[in-house]
N, C-alpha and C positions, 0 to 999 in steps of 0.2 A: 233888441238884439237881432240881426241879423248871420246868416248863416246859408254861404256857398261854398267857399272855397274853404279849403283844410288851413289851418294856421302851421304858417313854416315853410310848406310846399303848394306851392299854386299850380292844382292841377285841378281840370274840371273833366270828368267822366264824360263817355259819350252816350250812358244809360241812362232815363230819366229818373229810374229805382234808383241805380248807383247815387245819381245827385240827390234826389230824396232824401238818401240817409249817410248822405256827405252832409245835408244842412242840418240835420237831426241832430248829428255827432258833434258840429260846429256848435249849435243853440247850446247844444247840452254842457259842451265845454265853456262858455261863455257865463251860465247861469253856476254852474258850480263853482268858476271862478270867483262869482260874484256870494260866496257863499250861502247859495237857493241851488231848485233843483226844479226841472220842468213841470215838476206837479205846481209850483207858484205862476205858471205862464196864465194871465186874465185873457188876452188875447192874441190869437196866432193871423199871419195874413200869408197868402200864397201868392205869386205872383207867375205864371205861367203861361208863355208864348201862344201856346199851344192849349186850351182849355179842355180838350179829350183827351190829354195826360193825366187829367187829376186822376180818374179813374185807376189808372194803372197805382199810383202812390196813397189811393186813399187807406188801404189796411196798414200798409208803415205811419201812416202820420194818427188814423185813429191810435194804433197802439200803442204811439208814442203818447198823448197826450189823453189816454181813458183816463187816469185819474184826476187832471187840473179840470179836463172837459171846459176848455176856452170858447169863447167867442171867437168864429172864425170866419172868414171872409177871401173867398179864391180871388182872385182877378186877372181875367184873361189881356192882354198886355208886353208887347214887345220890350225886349231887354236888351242892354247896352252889346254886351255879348254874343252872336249868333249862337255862340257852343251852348251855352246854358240854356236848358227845357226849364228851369224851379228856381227860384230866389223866397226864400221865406223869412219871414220880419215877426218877431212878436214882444209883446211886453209882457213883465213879470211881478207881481210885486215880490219885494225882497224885504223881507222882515228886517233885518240886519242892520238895513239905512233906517229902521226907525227907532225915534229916542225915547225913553222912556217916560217921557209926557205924552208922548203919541200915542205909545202902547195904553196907558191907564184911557186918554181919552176916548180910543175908539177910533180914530182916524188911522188915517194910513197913506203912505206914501207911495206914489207911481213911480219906479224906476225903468227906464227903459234904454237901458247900456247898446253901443252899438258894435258887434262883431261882424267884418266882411271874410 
């Protein structure tokens, strides 16, 4: 799942907080869509122009993500965008897509839906 822009209105902030938890509110809506919730994210990735920004967004995305506590991974990296400082990408498991042979064996299924 991926998450910058607001679904419906395409507008990107010119604060790198704002965007922060422009993609927060995007994942979030994309995972509840998918009937989960960001506590199932396994791994989050950031992607950010500018790598002495994470600093400023690091207490929005810890506390977004204190309870799943994902694997995560910044990467500093030019984006299609000039506007955009953040692009964040993460995968979730989603219980929901698993069947009931999956549930008794123990296994489980990676979903990883894409919201832009």
């Amino acid at each position: 799942m991926r998450g910058q822009r607001h679904y419906g209105i395409v507008t990107i902030g010119d604060d790198i907080i704002a965007q922060a938890s422009q993609c927060i509110a995007n994942l979030r809506f994309a995972v509840e869509a998918a009937n989960s919730s960001l506590a199932d994210v396994v791994r989050v990735r950031y992607v950010l122009p500018n790598a002495r920004d994470f600093e400023a967004t690091s207490s929005t995305v810890r506390a977004t993500f204190a309870e799943a506590r994902p694997a995560a991974t910044m990467i500093p990296s030019g984006l299609a965008d000039p506007r955009v400082k953040i692009e964040t990408d993460v995968d979730a498991i989603i219980t929901d897509m698993l069947g009931p042979a999956l549930h008794q064996s123990g296994h489980s299924k990676h979903a990883q839906p894409h919201a832009a």
